[in-house]
C-alpha positions as a Python dict, from the first residue, in 0.01 Angstrom:
ca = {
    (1, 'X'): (0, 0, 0),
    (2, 'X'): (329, -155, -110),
    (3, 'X'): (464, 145, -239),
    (4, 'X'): (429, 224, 175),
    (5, 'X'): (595, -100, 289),
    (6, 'X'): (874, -5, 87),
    (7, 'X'): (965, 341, 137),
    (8, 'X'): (820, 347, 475),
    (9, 'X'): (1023, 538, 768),
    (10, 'X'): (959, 258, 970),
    (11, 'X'): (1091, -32, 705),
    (12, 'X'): (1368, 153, 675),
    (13, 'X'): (1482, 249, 1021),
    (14, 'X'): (1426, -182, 1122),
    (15, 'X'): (1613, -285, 854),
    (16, 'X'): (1888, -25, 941),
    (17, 'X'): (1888, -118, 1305),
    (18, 'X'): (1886, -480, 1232),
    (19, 'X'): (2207, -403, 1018),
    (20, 'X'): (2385, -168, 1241),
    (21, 'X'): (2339, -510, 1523),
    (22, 'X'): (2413, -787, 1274),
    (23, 'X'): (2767, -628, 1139),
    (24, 'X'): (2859, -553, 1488),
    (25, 'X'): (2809, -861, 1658),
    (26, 'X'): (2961, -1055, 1350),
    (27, 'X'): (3316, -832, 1366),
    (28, 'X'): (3270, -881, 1784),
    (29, 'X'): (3269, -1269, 1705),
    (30, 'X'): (3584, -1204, 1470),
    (31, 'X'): (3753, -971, 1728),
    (32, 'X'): (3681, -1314, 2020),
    (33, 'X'): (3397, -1230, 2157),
    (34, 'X'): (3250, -1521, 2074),
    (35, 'X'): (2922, -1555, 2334),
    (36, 'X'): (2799, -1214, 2278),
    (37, 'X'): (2437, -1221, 2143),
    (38, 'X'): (2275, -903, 2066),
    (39, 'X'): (2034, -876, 2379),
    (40, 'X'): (2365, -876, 2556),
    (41, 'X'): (2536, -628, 2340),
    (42, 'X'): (2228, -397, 2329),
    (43, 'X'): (2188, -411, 2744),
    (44, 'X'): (2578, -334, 2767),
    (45, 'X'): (2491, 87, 2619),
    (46, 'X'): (2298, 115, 2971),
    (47, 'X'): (2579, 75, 3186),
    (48, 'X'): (2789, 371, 3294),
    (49, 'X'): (3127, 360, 3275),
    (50, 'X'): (3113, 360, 3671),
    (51, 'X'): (2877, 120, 3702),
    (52, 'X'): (2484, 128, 3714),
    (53, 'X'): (2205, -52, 3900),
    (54, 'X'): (1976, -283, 3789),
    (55, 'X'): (1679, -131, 3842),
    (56, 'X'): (1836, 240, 3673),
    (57, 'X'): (1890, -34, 3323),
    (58, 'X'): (1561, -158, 3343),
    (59, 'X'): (1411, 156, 3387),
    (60, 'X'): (1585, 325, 3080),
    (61, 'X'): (1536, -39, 2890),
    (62, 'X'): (1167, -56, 2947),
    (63, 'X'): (1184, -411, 3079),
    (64, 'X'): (1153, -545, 3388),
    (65, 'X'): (1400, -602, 3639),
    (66, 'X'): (1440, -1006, 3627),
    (67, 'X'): (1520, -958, 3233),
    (68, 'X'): (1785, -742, 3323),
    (69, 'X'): (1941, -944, 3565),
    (70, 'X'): (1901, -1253, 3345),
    (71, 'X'): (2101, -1031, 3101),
    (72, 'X'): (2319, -963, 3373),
    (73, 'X'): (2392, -1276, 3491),
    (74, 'X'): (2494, -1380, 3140),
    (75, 'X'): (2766, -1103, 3077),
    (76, 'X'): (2897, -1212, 3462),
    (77, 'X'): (2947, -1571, 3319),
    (78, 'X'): (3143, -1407, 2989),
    (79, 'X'): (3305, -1242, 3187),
    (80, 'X'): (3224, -830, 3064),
    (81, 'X'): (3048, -722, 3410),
    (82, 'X'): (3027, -794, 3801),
    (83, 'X'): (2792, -696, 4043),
    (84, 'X'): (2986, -489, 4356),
    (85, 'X'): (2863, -306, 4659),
    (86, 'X'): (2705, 47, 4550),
    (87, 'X'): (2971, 288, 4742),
    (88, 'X'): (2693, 525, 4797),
    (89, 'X'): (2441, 250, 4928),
    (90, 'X'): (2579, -82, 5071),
    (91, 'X'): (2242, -239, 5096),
    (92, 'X'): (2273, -171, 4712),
    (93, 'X'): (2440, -378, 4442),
    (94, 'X'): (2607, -199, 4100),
    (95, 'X'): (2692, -386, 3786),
    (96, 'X'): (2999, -293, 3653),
    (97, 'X'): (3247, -346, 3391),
    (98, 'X'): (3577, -570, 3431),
    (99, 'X'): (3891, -549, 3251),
    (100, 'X'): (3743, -795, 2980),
    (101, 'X'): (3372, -565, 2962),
    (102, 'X'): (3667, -256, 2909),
    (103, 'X'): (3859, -434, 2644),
    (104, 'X'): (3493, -533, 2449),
    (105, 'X'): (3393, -152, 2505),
    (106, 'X'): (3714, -37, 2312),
    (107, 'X'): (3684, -294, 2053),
    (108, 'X'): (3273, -203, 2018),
    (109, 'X'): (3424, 166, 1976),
    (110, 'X'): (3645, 54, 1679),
    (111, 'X'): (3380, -163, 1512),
    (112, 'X'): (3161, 185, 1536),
    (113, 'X'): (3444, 381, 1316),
    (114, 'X'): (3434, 84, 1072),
    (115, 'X'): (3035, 79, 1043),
    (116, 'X'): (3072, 487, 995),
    (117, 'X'): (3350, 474, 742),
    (118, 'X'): (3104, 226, 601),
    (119, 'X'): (2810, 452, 596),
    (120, 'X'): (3027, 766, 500),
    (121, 'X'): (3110, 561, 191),
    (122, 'X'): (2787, 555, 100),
    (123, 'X'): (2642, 869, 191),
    (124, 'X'): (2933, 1134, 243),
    (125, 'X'): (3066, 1269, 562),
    (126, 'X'): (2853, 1584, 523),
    (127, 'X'): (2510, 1327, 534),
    (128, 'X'): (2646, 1135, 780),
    (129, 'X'): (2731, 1419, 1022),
    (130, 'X'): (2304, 1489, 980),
    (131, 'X'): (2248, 1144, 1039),
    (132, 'X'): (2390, 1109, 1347),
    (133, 'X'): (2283, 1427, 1451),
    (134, 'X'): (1915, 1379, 1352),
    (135, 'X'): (1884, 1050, 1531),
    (136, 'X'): (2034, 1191, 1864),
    (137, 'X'): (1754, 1433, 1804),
    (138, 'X'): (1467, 1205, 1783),
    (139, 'X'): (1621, 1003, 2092),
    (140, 'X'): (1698, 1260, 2294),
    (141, 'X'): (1319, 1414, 2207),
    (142, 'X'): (1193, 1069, 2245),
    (143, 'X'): (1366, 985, 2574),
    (144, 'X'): (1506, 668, 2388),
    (145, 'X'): (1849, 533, 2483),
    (146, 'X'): (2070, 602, 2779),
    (147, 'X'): (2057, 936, 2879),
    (148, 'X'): (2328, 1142, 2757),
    (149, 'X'): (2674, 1193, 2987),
}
């Protein structure tokens, strides 16, 4: 039984996971974004680039709608998203990035090189390149994540 705790899929893709948010937050703190929490940094990979409803997050979150908007309400305060008028349904709001939500999603995009070049340290850019493309896999078969663009 232990020798299944420790090599166990599961073990290892948490503790992964749990890495992968830990490092990022911590260089988002470094890089000023200093109120981010991971809930918060996890809801922001559901919104489109163009905005997305509340009810399209919770839906591909699995959580109900009041969680989101909780979530929501605290990126509007930081300052990373703002509710607007959906142009294709007025009775409908959209949550959307501002110029501060744009400037965390470039800076999230160079923490991601540094975790890689991390990882490809480790493991190689040939193992990596399976990595990545064996979890987009399993998500993608498991209808985890946002769905692709």
């Amino acid at each position: 039984m232990l020798e299944f705790q420790a090599e166990s899929l599961q073990r290892h893709a948490i503790e992964f996971g749990e890495w992968m948010v830990r490092a990022s937050n911590d260089r988002a703190r470094e890089m000023g974004h200093t109120g981010l929490r991971p809930a918060l940094a996890r809801l922001m990979v559901f919104i489109r680039w163009e905005g997305s409803r509340i009810t399209d997050i919770a839906r591909a979150q699995d959580v109900s709608k009041n969680a989101v908007g909780q979530l929501v309400s605290e990126l509007e305060e930081l300052g990373y998203v703002e509710r607007v008028p959906d142009p294709a349904d007025g009775r409908a709001k959209i949550v959307r990035y501002t110029d501060r939500g744009r400037a965390l999603i470039a800076d999230a995009a160079a923490i991601a090189e540094e975790l890689d070049a991390r990882i490809e340290s480790i493991i190689g850019p040939e193992r990596l390149a399976e990595l990545r493309t064996t979890l987009a896999d399993i998500c993608h078969h498991l209808a985890l994540g946002p769905p692709p663009p």
